[in-house]
PDBQT receptor file of N, H, CA, C and O in Angstrom, charges set to zero:
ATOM      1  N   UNK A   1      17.851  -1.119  19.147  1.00  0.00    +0.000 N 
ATOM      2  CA  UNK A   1      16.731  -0.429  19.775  1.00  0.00    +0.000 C 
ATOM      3  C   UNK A   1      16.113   0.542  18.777  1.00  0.00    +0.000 C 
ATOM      4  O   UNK A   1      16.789   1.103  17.914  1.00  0.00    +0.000 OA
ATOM      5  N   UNK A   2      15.198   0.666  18.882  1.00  0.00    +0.000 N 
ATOM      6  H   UNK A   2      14.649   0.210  19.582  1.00  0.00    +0.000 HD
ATOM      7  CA  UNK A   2      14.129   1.528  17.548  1.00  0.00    +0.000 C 
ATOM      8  C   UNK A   2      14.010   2.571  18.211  1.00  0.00    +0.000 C 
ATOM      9  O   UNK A   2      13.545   2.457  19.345  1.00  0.00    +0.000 OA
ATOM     10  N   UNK A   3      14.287   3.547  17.848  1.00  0.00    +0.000 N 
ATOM     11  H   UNK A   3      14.664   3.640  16.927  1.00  0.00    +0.000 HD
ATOM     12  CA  UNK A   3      13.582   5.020  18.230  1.00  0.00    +0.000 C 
ATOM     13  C   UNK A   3      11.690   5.047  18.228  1.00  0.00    +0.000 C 
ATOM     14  O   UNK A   3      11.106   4.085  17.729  1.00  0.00    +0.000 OA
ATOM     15  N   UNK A   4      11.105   5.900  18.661  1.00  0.00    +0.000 N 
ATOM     16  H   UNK A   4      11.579   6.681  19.066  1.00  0.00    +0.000 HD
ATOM     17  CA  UNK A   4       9.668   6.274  18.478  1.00  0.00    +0.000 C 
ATOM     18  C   UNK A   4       9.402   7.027  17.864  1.00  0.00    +0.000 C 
ATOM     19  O   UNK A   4      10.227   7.941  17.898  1.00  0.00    +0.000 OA
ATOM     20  N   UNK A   5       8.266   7.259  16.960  1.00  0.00    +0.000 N 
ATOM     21  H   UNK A   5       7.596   6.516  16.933  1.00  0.00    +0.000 HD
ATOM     22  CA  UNK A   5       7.928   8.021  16.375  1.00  0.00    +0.000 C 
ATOM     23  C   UNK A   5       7.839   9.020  16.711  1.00  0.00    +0.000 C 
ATOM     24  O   UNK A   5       7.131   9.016  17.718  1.00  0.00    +0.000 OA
ATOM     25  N   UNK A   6       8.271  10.340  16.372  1.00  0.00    +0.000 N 
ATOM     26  H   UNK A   6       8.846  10.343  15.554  1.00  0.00    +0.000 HD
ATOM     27  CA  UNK A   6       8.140  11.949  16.794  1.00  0.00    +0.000 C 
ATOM     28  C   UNK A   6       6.491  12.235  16.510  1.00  0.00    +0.000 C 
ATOM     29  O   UNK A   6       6.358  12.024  15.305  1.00  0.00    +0.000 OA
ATOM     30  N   UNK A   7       5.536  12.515  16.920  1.00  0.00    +0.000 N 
ATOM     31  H   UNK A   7       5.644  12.686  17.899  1.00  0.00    +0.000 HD
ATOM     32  CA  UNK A   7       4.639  12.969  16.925  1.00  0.00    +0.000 C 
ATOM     33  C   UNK A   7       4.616  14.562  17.488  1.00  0.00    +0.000 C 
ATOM     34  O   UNK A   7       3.619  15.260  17.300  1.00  0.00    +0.000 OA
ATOM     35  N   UNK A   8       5.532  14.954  18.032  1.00  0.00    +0.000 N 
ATOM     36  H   UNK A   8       6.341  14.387  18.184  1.00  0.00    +0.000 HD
ATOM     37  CA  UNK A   8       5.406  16.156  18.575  1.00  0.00    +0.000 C 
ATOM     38  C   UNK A   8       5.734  17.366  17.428  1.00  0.00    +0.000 C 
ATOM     39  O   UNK A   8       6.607  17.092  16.604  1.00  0.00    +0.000 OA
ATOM     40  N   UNK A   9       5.177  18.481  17.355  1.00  0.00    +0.000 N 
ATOM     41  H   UNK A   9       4.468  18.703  18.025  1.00  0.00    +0.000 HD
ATOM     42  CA  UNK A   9       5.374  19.451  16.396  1.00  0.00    +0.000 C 
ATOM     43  C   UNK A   9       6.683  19.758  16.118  1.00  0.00    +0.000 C 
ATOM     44  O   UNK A   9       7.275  20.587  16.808  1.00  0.00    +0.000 OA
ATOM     45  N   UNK A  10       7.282  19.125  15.078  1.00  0.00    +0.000 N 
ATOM     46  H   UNK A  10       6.801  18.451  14.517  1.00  0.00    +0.000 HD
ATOM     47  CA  UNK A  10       8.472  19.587  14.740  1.00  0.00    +0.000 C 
ATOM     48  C   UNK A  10       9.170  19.976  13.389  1.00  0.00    +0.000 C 
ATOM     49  O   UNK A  10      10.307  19.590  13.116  1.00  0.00    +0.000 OA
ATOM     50  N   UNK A  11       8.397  20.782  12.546  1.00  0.00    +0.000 N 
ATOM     51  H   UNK A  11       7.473  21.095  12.767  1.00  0.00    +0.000 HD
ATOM     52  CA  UNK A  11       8.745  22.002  11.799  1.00  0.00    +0.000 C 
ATOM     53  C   UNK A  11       8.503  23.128  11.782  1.00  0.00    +0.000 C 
ATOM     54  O   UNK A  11       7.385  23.593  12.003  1.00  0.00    +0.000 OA
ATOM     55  N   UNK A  12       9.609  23.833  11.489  1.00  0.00    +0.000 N 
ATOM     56  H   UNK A  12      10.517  23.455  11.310  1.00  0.00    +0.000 HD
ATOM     57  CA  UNK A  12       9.524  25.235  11.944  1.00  0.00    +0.000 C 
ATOM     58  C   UNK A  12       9.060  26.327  10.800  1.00  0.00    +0.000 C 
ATOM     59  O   UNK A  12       9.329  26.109   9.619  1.00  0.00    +0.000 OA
ATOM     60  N   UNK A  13       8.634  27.041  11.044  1.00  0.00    +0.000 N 
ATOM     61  H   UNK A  13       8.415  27.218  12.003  1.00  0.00    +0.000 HD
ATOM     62  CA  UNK A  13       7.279  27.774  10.213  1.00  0.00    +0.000 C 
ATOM     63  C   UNK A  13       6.383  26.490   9.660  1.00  0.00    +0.000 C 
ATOM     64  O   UNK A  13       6.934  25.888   8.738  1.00  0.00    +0.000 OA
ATOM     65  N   UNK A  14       5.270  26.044  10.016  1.00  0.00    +0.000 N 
ATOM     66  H   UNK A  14       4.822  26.533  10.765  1.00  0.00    +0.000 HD
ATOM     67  CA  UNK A  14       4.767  25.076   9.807  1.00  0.00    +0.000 C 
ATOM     68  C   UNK A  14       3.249  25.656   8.536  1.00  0.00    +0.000 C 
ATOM     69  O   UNK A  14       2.587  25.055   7.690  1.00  0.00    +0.000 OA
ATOM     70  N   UNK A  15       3.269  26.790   8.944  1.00  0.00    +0.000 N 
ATOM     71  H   UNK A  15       3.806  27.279   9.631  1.00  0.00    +0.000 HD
ATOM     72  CA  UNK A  15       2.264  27.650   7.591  1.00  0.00    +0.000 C 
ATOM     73  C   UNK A  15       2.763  27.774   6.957  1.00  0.00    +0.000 C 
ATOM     74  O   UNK A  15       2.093  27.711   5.927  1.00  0.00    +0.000 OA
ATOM     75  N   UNK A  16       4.588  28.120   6.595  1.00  0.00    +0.000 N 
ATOM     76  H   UNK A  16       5.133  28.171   7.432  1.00  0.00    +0.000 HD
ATOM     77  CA  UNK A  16       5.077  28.125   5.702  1.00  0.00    +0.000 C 
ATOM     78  C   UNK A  16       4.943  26.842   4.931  1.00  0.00    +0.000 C 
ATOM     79  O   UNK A  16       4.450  27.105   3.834  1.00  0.00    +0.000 OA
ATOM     80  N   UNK A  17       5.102  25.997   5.020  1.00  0.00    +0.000 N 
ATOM     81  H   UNK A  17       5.502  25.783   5.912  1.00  0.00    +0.000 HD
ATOM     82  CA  UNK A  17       5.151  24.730   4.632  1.00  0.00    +0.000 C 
ATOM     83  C   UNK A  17       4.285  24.143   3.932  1.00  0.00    +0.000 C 
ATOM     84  O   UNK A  17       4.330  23.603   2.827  1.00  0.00    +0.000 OA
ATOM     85  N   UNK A  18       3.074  24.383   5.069  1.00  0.00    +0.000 N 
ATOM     86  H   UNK A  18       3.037  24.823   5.967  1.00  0.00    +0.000 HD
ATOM     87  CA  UNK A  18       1.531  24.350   4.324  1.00  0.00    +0.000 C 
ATOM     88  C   UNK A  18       1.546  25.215   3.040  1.00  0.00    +0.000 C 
ATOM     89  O   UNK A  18       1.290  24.786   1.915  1.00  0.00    +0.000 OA
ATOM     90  N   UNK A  19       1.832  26.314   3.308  1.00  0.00    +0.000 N 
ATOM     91  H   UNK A  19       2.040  26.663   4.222  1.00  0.00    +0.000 HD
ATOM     92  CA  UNK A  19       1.435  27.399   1.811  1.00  0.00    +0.000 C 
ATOM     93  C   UNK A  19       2.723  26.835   0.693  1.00  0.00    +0.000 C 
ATOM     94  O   UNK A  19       2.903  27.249  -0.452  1.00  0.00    +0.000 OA
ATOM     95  N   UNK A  20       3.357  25.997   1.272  1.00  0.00    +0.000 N 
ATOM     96  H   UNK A  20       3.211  25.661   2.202  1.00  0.00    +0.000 HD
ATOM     97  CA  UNK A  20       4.458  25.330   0.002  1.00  0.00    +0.000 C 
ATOM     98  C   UNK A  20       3.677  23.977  -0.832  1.00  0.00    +0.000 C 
ATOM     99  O   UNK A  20       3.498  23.741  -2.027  1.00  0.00    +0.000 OA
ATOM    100  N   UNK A  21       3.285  23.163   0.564  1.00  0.00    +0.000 N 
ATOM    101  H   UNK A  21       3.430  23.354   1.535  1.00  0.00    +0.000 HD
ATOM    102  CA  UNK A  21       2.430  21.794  -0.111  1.00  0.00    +0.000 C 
ATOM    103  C   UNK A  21       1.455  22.411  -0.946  1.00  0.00    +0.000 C 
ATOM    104  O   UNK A  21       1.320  22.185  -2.148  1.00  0.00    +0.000 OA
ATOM    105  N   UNK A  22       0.575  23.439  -0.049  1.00  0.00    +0.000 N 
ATOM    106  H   UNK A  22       0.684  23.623   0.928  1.00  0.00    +0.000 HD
ATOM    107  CA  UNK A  22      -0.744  23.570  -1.104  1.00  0.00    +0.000 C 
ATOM    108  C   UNK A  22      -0.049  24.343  -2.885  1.00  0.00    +0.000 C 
ATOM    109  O   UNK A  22      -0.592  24.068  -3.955  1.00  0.00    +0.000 OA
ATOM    110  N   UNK A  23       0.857  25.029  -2.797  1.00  0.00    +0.000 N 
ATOM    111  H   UNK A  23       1.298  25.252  -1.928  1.00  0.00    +0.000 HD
ATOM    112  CA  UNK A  23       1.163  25.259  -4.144  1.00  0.00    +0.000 C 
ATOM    113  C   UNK A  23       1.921  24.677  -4.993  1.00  0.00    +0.000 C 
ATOM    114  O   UNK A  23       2.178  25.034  -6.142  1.00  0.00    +0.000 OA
ATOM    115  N   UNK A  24       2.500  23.235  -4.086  1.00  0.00    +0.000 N 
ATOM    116  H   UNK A  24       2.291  22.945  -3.152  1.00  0.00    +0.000 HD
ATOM    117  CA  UNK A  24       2.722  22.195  -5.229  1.00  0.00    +0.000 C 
ATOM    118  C   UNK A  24       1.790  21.410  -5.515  1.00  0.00    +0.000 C 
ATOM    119  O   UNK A  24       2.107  20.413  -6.165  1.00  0.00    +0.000 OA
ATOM    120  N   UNK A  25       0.373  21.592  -5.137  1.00  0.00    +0.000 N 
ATOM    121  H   UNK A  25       0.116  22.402  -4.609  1.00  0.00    +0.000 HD
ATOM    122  CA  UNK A  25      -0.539  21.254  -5.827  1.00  0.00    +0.000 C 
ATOM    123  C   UNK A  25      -1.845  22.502  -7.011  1.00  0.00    +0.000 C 
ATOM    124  O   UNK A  25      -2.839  22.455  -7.736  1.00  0.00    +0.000 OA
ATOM    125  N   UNK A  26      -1.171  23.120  -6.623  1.00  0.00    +0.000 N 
ATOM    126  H   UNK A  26      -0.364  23.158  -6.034  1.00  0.00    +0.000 HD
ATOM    127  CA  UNK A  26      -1.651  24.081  -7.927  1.00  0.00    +0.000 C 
ATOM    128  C   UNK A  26      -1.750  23.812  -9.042  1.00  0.00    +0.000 C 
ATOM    129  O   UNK A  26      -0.692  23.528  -9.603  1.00  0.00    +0.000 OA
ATOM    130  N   UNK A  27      -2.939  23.776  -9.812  1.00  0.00    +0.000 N 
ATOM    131  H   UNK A  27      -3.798  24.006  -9.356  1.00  0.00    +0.000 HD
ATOM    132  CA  UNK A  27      -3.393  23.214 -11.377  1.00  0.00    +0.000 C 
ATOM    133  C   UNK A  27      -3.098  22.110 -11.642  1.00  0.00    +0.000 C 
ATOM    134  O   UNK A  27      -2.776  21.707 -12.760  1.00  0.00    +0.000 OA
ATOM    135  N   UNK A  28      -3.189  21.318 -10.391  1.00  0.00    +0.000 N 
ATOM    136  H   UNK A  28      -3.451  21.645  -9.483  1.00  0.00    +0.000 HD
ATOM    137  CA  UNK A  28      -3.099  19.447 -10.574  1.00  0.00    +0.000 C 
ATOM    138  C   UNK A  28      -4.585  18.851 -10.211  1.00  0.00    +0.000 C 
ATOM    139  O   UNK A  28      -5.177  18.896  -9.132  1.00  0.00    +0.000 OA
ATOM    140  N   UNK A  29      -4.942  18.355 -11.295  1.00  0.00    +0.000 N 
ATOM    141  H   UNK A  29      -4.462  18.319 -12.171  1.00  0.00    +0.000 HD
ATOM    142  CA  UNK A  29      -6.362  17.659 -11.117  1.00  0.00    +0.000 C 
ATOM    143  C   UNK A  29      -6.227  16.278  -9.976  1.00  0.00    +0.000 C 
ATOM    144  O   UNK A  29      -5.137  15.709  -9.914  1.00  0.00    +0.000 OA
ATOM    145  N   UNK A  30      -6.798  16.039  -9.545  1.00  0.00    +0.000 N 
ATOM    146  H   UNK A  30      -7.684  16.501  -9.595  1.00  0.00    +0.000 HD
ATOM    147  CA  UNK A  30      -7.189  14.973  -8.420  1.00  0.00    +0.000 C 
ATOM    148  C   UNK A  30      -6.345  13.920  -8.664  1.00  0.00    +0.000 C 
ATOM    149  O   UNK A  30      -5.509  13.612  -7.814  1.00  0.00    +0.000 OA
ATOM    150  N   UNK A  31      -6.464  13.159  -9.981  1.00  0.00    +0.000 N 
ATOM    151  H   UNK A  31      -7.143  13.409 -10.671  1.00  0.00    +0.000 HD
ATOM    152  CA  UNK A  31      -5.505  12.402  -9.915  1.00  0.00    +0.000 C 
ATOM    153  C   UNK A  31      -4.172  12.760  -9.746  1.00  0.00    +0.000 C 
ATOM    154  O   UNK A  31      -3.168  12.132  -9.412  1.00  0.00    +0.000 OA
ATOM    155  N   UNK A  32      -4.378  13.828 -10.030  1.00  0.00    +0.000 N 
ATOM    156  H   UNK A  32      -5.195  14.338 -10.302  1.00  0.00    +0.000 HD
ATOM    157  CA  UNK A  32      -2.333  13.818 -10.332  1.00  0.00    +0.000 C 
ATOM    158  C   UNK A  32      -1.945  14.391  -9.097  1.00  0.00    +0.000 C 
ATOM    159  O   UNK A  32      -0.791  14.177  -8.726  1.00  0.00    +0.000 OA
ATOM    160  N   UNK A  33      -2.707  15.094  -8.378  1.00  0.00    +0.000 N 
ATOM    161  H   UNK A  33      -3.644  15.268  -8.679  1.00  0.00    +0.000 HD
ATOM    162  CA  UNK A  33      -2.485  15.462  -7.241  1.00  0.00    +0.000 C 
ATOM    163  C   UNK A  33      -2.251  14.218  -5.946  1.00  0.00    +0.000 C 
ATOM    164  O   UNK A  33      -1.421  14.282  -5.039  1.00  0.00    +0.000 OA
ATOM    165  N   UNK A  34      -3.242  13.127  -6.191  1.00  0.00    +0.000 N 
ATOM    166  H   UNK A  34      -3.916  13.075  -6.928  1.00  0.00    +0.000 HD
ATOM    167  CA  UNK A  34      -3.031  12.226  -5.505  1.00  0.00    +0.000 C 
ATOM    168  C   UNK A  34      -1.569  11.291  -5.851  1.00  0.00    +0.000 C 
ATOM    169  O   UNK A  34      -0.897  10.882  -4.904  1.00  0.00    +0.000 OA
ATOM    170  N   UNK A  35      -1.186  11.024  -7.181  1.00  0.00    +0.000 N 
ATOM    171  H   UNK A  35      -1.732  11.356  -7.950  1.00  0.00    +0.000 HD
ATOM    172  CA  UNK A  35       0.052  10.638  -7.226  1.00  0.00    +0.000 C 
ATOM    173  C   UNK A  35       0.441  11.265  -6.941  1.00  0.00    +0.000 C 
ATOM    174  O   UNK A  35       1.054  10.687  -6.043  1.00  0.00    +0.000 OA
ATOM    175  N   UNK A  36       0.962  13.004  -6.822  1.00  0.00    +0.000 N 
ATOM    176  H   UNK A  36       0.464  13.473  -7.552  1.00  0.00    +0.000 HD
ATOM    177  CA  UNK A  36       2.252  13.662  -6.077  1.00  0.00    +0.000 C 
ATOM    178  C   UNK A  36       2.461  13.338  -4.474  1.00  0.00    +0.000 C 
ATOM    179  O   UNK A  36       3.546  13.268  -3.898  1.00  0.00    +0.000 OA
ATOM    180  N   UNK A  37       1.141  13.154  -3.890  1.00  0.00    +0.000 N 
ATOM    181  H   UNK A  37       0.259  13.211  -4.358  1.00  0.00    +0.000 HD
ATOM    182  CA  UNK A  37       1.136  12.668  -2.556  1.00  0.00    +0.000 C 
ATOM    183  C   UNK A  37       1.766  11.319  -2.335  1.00  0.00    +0.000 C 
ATOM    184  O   UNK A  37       2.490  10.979  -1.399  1.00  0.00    +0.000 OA
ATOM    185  N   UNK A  38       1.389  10.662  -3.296  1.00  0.00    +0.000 N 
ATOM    186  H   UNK A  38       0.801  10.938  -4.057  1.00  0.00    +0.000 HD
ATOM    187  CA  UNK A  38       1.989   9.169  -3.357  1.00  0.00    +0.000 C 
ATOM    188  C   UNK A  38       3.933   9.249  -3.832  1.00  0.00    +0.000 C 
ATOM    189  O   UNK A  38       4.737   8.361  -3.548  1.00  0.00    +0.000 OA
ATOM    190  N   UNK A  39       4.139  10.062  -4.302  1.00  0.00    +0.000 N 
ATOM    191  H   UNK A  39       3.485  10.783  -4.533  1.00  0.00    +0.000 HD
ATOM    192  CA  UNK A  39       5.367   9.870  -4.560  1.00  0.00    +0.000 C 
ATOM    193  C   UNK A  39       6.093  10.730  -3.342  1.00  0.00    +0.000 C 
ATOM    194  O   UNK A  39       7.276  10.497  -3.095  1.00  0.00    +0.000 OA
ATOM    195  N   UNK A  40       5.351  11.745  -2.574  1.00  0.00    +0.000 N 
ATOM    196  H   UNK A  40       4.390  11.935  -2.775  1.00  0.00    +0.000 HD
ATOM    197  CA  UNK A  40       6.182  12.043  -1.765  1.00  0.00    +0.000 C 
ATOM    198  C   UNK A  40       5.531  11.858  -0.517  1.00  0.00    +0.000 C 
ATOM    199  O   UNK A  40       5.768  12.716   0.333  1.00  0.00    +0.000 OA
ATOM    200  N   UNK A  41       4.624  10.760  -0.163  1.00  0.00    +0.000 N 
ATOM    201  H   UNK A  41       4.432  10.063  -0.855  1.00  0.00    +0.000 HD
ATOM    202  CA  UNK A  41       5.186   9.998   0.677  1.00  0.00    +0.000 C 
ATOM    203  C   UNK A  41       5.998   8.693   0.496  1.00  0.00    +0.000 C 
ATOM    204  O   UNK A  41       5.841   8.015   1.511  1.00  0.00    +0.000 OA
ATOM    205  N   UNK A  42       6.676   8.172  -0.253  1.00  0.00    +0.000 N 
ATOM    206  H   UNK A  42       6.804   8.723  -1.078  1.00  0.00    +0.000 HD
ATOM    207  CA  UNK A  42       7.770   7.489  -0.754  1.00  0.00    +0.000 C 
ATOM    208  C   UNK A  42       8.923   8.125  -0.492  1.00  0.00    +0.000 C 
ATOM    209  O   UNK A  42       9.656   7.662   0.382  1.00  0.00    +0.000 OA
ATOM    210  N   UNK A  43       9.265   9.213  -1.151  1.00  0.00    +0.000 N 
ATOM    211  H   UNK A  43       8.669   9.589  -1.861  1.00  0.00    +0.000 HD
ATOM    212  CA  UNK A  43      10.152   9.895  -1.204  1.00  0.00    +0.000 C 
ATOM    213  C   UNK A  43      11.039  10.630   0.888  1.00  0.00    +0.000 C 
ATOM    214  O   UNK A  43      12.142  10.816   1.402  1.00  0.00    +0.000 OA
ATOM    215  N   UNK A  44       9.472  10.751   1.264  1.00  0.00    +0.000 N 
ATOM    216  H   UNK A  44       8.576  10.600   0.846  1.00  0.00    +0.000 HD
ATOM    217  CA  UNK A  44       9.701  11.120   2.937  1.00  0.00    +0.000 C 
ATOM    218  C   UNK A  44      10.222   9.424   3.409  1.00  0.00    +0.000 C 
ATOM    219  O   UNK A  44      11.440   9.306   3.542  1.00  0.00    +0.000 OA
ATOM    220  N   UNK A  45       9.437   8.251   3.639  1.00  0.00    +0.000 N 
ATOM    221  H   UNK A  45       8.447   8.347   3.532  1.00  0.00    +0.000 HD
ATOM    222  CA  UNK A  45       9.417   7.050   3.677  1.00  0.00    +0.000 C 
ATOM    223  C   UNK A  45      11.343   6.632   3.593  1.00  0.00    +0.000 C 
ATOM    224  O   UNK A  45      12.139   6.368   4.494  1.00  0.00    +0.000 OA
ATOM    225  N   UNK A  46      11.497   6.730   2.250  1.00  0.00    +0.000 N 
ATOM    226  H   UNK A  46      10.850   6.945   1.518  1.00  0.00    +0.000 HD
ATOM    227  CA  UNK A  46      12.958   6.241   1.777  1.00  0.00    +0.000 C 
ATOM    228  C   UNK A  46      13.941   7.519   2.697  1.00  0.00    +0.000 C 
ATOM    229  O   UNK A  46      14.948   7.071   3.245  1.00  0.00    +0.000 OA
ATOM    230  N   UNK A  47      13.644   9.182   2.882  1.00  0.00    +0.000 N 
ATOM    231  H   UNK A  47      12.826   9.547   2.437  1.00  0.00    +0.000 HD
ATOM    232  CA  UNK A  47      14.534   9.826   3.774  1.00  0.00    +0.000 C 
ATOM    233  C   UNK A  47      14.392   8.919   5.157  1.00  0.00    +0.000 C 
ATOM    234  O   UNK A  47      15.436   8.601   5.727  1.00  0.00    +0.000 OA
ATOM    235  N   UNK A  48      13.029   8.468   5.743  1.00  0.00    +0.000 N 
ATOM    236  H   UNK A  48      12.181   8.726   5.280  1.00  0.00    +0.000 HD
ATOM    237  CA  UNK A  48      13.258   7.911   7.184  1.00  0.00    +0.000 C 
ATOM    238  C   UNK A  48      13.912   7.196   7.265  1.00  0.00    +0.000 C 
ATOM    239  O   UNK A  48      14.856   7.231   8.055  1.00  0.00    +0.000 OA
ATOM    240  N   UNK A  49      13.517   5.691   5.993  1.00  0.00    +0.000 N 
ATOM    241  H   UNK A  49      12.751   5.663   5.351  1.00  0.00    +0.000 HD
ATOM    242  CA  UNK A  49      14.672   4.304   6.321  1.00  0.00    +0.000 C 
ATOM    243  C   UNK A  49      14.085   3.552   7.488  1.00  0.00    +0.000 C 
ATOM    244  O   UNK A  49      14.398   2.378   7.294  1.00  0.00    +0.000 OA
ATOM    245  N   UNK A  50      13.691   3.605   8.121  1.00  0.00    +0.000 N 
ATOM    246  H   UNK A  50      13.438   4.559   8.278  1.00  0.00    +0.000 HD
ATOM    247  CA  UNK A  50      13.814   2.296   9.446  1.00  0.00    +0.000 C 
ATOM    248  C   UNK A  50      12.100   2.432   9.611  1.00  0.00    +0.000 C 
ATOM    249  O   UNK A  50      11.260   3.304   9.831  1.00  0.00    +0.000 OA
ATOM    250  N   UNK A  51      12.197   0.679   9.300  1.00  0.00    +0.000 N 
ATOM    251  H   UNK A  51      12.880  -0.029   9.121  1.00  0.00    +0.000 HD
ATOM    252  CA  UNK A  51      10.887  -0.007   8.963  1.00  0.00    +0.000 C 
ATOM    253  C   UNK A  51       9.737   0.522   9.624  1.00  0.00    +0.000 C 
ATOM    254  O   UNK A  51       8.712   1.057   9.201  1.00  0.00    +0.000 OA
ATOM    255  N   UNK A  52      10.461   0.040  11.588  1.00  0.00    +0.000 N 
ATOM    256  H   UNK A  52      11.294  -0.395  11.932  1.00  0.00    +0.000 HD
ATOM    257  CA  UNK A  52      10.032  -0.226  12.339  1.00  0.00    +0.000 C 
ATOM    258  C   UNK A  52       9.176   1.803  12.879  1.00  0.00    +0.000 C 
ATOM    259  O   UNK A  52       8.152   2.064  13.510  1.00  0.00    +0.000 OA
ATOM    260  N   UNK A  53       9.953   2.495  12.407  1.00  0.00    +0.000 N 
ATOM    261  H   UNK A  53      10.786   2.283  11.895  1.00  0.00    +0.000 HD
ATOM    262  CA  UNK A  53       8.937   4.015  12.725  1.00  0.00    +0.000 C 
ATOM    263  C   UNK A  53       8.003   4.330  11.590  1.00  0.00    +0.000 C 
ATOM    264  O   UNK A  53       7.144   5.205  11.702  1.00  0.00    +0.000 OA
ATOM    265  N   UNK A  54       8.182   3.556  10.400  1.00  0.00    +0.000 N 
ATOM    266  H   UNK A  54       8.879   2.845  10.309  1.00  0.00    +0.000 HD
ATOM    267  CA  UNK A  54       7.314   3.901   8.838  1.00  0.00    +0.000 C 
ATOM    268  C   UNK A  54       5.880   2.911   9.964  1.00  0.00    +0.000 C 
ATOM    269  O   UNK A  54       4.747   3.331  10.199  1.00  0.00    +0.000 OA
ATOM    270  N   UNK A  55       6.397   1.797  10.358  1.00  0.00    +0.000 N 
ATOM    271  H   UNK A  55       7.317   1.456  10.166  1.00  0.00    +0.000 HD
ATOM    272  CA  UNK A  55       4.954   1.091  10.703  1.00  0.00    +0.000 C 
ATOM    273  C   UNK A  55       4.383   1.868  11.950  1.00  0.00    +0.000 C 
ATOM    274  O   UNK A  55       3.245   1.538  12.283  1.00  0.00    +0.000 OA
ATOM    275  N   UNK A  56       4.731   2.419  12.364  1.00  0.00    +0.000 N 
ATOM    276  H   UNK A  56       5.655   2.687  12.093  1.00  0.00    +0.000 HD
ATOM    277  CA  UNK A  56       4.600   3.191  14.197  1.00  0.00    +0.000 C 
ATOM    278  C   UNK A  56       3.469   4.462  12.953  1.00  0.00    +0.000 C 
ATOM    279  O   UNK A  56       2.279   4.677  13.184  1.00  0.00    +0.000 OA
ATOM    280  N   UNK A  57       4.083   4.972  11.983  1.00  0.00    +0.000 N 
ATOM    281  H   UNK A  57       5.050   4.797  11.796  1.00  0.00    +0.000 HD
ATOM    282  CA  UNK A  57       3.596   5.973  11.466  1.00  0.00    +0.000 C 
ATOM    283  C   UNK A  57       2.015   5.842  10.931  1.00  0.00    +0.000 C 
ATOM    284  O   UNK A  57       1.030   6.534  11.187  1.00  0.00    +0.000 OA
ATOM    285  N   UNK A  58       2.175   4.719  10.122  1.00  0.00    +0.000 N 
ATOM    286  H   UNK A  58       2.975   4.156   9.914  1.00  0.00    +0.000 HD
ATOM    287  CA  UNK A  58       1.277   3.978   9.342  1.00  0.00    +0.000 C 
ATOM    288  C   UNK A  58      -0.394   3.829  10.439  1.00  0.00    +0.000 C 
ATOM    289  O   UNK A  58      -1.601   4.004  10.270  1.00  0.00    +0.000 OA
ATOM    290  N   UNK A  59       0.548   3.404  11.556  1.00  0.00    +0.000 N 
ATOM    291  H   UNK A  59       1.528   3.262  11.694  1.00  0.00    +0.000 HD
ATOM    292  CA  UNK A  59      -0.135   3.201  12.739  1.00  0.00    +0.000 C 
ATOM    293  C   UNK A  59      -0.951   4.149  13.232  1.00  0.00    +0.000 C 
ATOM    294  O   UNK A  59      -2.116   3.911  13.551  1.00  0.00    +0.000 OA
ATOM    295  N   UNK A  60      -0.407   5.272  13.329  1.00  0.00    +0.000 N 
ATOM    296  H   UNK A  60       0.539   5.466  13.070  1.00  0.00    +0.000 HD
ATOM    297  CA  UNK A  60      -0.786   7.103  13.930  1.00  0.00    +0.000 C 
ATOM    298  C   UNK A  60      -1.621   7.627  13.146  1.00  0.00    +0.000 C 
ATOM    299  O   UNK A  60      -2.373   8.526  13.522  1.00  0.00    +0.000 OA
ATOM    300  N   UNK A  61      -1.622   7.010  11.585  1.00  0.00    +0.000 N 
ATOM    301  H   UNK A  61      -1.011   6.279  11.279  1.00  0.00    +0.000 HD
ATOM    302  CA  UNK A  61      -2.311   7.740  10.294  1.00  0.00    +0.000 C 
ATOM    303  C   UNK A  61      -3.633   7.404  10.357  1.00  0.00    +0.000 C 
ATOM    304  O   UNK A  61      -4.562   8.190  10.168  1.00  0.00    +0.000 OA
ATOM    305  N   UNK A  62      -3.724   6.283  10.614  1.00  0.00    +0.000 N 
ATOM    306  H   UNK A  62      -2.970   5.645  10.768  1.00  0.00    +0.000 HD
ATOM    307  CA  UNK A  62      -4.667   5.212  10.357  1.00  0.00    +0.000 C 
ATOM    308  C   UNK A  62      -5.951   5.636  11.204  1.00  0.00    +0.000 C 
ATOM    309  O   UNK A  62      -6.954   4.923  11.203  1.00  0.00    +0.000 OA
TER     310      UNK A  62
């Protein structure tokens, strides 16, 4: 049985977080900024593991 995708708010200090993403993009030009996005959504992707909520996700993004 597959779990569902969590869509509901679930990190805690969630501005914190934000003010973390936006300063791991500090003094990264567009491209490189867009590969860091690309590698860590890979990196989130490979922590989930199960196909079937990456496509539920893919789904929600879209």
């Amino acid at each position: 049985m597959t779990e569902e995708l969590n869509l509901t708010p679930n990190i805690p200090d969630p501005d914190g977080f934000y003010d973390e993403l936006l300063a791991a993009h500090a003094g990264l030009s567009k491209p490189e900024s867009d590969a860091f996005n690309a590698r860590l959504i890979l990196v989130l992707a490979n922590h989930v593991g199960d196909r079937a909520i990456l496509q539920q996700a893919l789904k929600a993004a879209g």
